[in-house]
DRENDO-1510 file (C-alpha; in Angstrom, 1 decimal, always signed):
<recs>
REC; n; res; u; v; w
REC; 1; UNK; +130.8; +89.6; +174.9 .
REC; 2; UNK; +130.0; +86.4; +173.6 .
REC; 3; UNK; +129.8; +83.2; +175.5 .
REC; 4; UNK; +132.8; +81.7; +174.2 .
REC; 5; UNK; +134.5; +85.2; +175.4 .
REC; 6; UNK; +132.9; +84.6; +178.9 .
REC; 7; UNK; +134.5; +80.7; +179.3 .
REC; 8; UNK; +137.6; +81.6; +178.8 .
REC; 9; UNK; +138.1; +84.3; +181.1 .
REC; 10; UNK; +136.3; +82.4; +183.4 .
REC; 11; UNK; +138.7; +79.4; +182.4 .
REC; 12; UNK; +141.6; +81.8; +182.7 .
REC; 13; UNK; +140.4; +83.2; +186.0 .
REC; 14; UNK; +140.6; +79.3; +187.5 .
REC; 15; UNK; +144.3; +79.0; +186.4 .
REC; 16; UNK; +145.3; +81.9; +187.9 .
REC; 17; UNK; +143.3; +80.9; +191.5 .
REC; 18; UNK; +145.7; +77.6; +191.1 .
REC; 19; UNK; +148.9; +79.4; +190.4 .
REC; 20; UNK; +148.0; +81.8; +193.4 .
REC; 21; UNK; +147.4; +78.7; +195.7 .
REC; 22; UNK; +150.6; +76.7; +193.8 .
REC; 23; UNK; +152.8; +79.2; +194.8 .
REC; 24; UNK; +151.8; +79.2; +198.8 .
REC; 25; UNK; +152.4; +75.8; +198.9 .
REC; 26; UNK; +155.5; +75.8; +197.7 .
REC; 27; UNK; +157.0; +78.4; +200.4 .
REC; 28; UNK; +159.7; +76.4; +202.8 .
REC; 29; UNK; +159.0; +75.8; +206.2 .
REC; 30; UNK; +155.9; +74.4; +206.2 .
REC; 31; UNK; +154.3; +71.8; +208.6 .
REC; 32; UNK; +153.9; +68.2; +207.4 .
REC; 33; UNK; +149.9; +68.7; +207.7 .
REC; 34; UNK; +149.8; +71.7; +205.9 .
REC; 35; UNK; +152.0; +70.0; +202.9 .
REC; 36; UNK; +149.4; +67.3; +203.2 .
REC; 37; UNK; +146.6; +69.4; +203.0 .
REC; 38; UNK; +147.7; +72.1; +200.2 .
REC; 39; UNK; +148.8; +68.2; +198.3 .
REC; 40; UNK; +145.2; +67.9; +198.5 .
REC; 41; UNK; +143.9; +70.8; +197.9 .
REC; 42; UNK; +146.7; +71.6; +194.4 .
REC; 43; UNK; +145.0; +67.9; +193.3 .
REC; 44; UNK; +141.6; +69.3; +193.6 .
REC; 45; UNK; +142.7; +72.2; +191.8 .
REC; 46; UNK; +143.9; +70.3; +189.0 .
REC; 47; UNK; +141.4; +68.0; +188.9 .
REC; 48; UNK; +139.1; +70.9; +188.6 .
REC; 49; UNK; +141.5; +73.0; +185.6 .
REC; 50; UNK; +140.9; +69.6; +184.0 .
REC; 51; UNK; +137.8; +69.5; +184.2 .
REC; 52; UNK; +136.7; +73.2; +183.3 .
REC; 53; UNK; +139.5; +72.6; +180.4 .
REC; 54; UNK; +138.0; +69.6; +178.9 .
REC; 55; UNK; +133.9; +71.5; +179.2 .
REC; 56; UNK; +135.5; +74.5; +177.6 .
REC; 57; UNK; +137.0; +72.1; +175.0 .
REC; 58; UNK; +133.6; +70.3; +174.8 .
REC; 59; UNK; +131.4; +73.5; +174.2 .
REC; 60; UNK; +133.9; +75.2; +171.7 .
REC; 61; UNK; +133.9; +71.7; +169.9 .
REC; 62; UNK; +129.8; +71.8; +170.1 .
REC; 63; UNK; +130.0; +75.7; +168.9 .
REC; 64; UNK; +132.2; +75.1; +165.7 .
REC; 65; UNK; +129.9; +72.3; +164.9 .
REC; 66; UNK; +127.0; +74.6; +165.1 .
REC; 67; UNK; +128.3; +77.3; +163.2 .
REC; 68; UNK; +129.4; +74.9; +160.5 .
REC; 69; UNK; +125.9; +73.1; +160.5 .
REC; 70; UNK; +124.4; +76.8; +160.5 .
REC; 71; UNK; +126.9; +77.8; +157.5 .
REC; 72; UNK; +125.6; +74.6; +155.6 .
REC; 73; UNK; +122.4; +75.4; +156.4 .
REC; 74; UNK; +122.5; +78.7; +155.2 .
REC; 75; UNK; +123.9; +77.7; +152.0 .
REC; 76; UNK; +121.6; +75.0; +151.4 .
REC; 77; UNK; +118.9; +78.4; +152.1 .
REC; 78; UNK; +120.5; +80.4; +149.2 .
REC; 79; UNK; +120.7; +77.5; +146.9 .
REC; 80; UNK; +117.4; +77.0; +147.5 .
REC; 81; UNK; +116.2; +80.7; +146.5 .
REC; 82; UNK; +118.4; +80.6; +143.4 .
REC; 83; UNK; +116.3; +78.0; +142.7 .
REC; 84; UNK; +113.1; +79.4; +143.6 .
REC; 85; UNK; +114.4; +82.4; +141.5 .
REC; 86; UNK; +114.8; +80.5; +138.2 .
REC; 87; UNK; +111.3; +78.6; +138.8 .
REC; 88; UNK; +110.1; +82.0; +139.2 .
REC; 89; UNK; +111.6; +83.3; +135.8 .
REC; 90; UNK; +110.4; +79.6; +134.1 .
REC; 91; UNK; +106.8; +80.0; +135.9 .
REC; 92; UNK; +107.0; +83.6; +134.3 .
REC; 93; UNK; +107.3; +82.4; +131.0 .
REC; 94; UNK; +104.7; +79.3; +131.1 .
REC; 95; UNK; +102.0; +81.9; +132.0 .
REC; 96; UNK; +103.3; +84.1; +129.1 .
REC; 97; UNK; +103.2; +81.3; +126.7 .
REC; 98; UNK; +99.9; +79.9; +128.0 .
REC; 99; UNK; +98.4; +83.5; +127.2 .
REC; 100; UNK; +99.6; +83.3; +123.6 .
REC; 101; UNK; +98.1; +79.9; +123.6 .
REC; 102; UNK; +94.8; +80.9; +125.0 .
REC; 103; UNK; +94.7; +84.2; +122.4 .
REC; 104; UNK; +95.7; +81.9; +119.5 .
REC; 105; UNK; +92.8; +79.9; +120.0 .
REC; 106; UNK; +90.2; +82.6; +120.8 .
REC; 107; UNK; +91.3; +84.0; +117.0 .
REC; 108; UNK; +90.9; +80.5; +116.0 .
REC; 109; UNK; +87.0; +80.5; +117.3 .
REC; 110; UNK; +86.7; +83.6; +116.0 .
REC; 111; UNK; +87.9; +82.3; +112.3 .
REC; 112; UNK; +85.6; +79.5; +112.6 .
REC; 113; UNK; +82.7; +81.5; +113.3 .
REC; 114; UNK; +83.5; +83.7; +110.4 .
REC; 115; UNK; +84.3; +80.9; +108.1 .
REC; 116; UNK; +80.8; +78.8; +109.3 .
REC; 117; UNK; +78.9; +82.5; +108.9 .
REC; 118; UNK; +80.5; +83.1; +105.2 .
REC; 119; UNK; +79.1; +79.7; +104.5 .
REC; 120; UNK; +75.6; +80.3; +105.6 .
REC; 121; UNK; +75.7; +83.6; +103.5 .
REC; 122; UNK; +77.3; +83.2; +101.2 .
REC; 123; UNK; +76.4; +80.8; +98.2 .
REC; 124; UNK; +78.6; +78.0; +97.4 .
REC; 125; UNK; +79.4; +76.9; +93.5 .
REC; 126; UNK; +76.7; +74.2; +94.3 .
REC; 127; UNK; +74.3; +76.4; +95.0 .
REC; 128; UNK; +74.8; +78.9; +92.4 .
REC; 129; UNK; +74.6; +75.7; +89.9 .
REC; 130; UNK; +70.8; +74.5; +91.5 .
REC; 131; UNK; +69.7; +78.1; +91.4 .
REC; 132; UNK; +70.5; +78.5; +88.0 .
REC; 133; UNK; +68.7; +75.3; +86.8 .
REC; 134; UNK; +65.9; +76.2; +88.4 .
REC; 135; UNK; +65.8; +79.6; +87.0 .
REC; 136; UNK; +66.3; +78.3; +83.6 .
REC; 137; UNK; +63.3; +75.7; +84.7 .
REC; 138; UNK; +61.0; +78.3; +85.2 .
REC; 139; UNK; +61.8; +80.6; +82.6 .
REC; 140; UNK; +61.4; +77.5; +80.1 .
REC; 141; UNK; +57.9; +76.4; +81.6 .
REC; 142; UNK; +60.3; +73.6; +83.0 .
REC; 143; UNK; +61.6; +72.5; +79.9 .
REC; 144; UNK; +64.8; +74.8; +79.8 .
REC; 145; UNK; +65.8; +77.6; +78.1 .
REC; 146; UNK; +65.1; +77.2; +74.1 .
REC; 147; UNK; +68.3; +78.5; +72.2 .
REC; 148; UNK; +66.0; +79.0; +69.2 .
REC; 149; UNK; +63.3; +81.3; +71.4 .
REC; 150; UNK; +63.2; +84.9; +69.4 .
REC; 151; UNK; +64.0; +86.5; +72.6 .
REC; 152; UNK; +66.9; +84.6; +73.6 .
REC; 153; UNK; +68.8; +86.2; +70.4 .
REC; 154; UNK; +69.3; +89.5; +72.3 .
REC; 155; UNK; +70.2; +88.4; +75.4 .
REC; 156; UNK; +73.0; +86.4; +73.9 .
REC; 157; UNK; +74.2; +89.3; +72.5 .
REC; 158; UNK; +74.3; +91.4; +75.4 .
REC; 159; UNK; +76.5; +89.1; +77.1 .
REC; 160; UNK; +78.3; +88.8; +74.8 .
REC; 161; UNK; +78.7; +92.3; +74.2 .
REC; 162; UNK; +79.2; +92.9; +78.0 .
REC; 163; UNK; +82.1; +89.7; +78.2 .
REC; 164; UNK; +84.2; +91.5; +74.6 .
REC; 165; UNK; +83.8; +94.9; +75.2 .
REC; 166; UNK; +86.1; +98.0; +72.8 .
REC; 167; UNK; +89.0; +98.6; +74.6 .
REC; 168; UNK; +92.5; +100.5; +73.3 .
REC; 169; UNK; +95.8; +101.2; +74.8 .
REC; 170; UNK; +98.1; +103.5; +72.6 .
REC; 171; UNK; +101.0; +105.7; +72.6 .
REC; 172; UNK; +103.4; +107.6; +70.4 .
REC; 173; UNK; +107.0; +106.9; +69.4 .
REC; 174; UNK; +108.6; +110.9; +68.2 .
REC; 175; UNK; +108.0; +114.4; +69.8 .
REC; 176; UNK; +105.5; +116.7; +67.4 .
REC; 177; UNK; +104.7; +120.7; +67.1 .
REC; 178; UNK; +102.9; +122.4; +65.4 .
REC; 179; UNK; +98.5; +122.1; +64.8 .
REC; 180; UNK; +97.0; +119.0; +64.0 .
REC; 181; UNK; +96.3; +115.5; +65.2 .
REC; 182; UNK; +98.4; +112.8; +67.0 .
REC; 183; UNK; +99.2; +110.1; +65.4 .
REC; 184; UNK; +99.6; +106.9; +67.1 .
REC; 185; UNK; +102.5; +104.2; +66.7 .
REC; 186; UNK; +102.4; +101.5; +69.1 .
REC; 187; UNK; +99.5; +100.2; +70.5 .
REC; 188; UNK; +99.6; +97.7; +73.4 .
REC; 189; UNK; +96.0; +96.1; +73.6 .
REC; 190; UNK; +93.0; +96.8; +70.9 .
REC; 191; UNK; +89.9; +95.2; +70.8 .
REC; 192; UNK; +86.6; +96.1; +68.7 .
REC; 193; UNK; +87.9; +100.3; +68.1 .
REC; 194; UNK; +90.6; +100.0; +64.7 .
REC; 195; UNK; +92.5; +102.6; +64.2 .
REC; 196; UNK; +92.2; +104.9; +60.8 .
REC; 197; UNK; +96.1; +105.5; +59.6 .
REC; 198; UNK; +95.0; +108.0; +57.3 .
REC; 199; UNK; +92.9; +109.9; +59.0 .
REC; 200; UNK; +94.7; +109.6; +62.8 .
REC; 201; UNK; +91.3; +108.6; +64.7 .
REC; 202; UNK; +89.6; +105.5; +66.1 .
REC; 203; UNK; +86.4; +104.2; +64.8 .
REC; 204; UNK; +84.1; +103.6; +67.6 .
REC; 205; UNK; +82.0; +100.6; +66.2 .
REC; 206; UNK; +79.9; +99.8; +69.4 .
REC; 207; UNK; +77.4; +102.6; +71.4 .
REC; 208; UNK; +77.7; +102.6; +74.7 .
REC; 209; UNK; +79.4; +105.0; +77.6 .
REC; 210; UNK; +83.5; +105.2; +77.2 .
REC; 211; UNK; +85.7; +106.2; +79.2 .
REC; 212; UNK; +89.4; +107.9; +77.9 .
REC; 213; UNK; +92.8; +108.4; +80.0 .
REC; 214; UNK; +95.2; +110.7; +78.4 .
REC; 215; UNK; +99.0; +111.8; +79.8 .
REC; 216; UNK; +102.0; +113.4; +78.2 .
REC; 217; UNK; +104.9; +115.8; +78.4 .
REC; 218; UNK; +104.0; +118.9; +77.5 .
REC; 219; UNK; +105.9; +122.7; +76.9 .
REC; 220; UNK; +103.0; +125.6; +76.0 .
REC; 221; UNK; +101.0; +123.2; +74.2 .
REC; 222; UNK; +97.7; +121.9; +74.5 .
REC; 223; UNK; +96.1; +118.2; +73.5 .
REC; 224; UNK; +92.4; +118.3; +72.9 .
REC; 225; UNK; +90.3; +114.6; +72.8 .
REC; 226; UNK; +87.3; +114.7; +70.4 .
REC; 227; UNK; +84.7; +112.4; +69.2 .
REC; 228; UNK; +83.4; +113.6; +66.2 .
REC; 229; UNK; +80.4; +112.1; +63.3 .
REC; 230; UNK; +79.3; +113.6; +59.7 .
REC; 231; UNK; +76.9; +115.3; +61.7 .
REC; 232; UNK; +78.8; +117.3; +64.8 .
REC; 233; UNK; +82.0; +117.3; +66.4 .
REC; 234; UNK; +82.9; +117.6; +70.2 .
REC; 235; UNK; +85.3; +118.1; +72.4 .
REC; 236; UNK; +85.5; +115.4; +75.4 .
REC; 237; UNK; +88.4; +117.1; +77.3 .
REC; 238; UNK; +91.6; +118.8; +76.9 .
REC; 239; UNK; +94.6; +119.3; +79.0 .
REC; 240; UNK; +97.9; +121.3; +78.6 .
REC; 241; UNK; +100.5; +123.7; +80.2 .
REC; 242; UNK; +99.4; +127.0; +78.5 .
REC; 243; UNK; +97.8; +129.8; +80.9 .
REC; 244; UNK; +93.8; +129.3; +81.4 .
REC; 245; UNK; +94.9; +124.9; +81.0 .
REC; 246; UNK; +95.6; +122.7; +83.1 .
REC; 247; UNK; +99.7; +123.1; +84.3 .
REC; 248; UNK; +102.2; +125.5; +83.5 .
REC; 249; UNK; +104.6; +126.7; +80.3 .
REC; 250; UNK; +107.4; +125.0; +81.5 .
REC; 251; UNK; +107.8; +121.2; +80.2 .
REC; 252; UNK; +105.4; +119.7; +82.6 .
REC; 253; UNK; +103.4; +116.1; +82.7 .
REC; 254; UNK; +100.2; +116.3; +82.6 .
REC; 255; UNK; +97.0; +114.1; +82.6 .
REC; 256; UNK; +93.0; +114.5; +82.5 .
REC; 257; UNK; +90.2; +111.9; +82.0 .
REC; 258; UNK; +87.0; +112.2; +80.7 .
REC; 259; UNK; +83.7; +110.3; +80.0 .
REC; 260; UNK; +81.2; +110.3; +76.7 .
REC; 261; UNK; +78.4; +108.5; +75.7 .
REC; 262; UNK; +77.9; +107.0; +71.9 .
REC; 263; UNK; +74.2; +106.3; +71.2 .
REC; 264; UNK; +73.2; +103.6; +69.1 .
REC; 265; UNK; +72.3; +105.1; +65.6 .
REC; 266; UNK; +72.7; +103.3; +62.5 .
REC; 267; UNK; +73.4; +106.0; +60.3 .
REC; 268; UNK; +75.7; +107.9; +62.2 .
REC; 269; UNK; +80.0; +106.8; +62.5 .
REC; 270; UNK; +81.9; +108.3; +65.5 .
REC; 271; UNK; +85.3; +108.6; +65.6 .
REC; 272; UNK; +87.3; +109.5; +68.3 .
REC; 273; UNK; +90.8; +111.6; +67.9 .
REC; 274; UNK; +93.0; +113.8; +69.3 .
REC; 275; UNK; +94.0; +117.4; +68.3 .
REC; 276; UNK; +97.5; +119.4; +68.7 .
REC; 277; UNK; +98.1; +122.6; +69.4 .
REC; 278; UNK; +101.7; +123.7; +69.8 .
REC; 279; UNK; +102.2; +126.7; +67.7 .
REC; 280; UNK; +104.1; +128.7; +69.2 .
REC; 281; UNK; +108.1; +128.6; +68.7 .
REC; 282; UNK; +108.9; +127.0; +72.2 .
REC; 283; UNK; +105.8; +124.5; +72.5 .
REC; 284; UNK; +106.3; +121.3; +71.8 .
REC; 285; UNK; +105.0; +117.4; +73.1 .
REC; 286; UNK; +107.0; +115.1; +74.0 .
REC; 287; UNK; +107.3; +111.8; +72.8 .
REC; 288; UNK; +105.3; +108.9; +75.0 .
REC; 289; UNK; +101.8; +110.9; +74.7 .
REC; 290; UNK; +99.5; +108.0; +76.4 .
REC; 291; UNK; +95.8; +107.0; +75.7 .
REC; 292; UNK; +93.3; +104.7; +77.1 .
REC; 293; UNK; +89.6; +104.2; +75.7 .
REC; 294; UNK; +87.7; +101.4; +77.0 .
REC; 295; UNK; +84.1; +101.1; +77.2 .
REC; 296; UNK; +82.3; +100.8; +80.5 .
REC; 297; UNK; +78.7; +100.4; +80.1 .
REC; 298; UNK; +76.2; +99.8; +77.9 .
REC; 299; UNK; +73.7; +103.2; +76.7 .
REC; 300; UNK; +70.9; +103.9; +77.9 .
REC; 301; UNK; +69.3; +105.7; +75.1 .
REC; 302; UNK; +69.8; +109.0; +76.7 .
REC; 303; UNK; +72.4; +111.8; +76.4 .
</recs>
């Protein structure tokens, strides 16, 4: 029981003590002293109901004023953790974006040492510039390099040679069977290997190590790349879709590269071609036959 509960039975409890004592003194017949006395006595009763009444009023008035300041109280409480709440969630993301910030410019550091350690190793155009002047000061007794010197003849020539080297990138327009070469119609890049019409082959006019790229469609036929000089002919590499070749006898792509070497003799012409062989009644090749000679290096003199 609470201790509102317990003042108003004990309220209650004093009204029904006055009624008791009320109703005495009303019964008839009694003596003048005794009216004055219970006259007395119903006043002091009153007086006291009056009393208890108006502290009962007084500490239910001071109760509801506690609860409501303990209700505001406890709302200005919950406010105040939704708030803490939301600073939570905003401190949350401040620390998450002051890691991001902190990582961004750790990688920044880290650039900076890379870029300052690049610089240091790496030679700037400057630098390349002063080095070559003073290799060009030493090699000319500090005078420079004379472009009438007998030697410097060849070495202009070998840049040269190494800056423009043969290159060709061909292919071919109609399908072909039947033995024989393929002839090329369409060539996308050429430089320093002409093409022979009449004979179907390329003239290689430079010696020095090539390299060849060849691709086409194929059905139980073979393409075979040569080089070939009045002296010998030879076969670089060959690829096709007959059994014991490369692929199968269904129409199939196929593709092969190879390398060969052209020594540097005056009296010797190389050529470079490539032979057919679809003979049978179902071989053909297809149209689009690909090739790609380019020269890589220079010879060394050796086979």
């Amino acid at each position: 029981m609470t201790a509102q509960e317990t003042q108003v039975s004990q309220v209650k409890q004093a009204v029904k003590d006055v009624a008791e004592k009320l109703a005495k003194v009303e019964k008839p017949a009694a003596p003048a002293a005794k009216a004055d006395e219970s006259k007395k006595e119903v006043e002091a009763l009153s007086k006291t109901v009056k009393d208890n009444q108006k502290k009962t009023d007084d500490k239910l008035s001071a109760q509801e004023k506690g609860i409501k300041e303990m209700t505001e109280k406890i709302g200005k409480l919950e406010k105040a953790d939704t708030g803490k709440s939301g600073l939570s969630g905003d401190a949350s993301k401040l620390t998450a974006l002051t890691k991001a910030i902190d990582t961004i410019q750790e990688n920044s550091k880290s650039l900076e040492t890379m870029v300052k350690k690049m610089k240091t190793e790496v030679p700037t155009q400057k630098d390349l510039e002063k080095m070559k002047s003073e290799i060009l000061s030493k090699a000319g007794g500090g005078k420079g390099l004379d472009p009438n010197h007998p030697d410097i003849g060849p070495l202009m020539d070998s840049l040269i040679m190494t800056n423009d080297r043969p290159y060709v990138d061909c292919t071919t327009l109609t399908p072909m069977t039947g033995n024989g070469l393929i002839k090329f119609e369409r060539f996308t890049a050429m430089n320093k290997l002409p093409w022979d019409d009449a004979n179907d082959q390329f003239i290689i006019q430079e010696p020095g190590v090539y390299a060849v790229h060849i691709s086409g469609i194929l059905q139980d036929a073979v393409l075979s790349v040569k080089i070939a000089s009045n002296m010998l002919e030879r076969e670089v590499c060959a690829v096709g879709s007959r059994d014991g070749v490369i692929g199968v006898q269904a129409p199939a792509f196929v593709f092969r590269s190879g390398i060969f070497q052209i020594e540097d003799d005056d009296n010797v012409c190389e050529t470079v071609f490539i032979e057919i062989h679809a003979d049978n009644d179902d071989s053909f090749v297809d149209k689009n036959v690909s090739l790609t000679l380019f020269k890589i290096a220079e010879s060394n003199g050796s086979e």
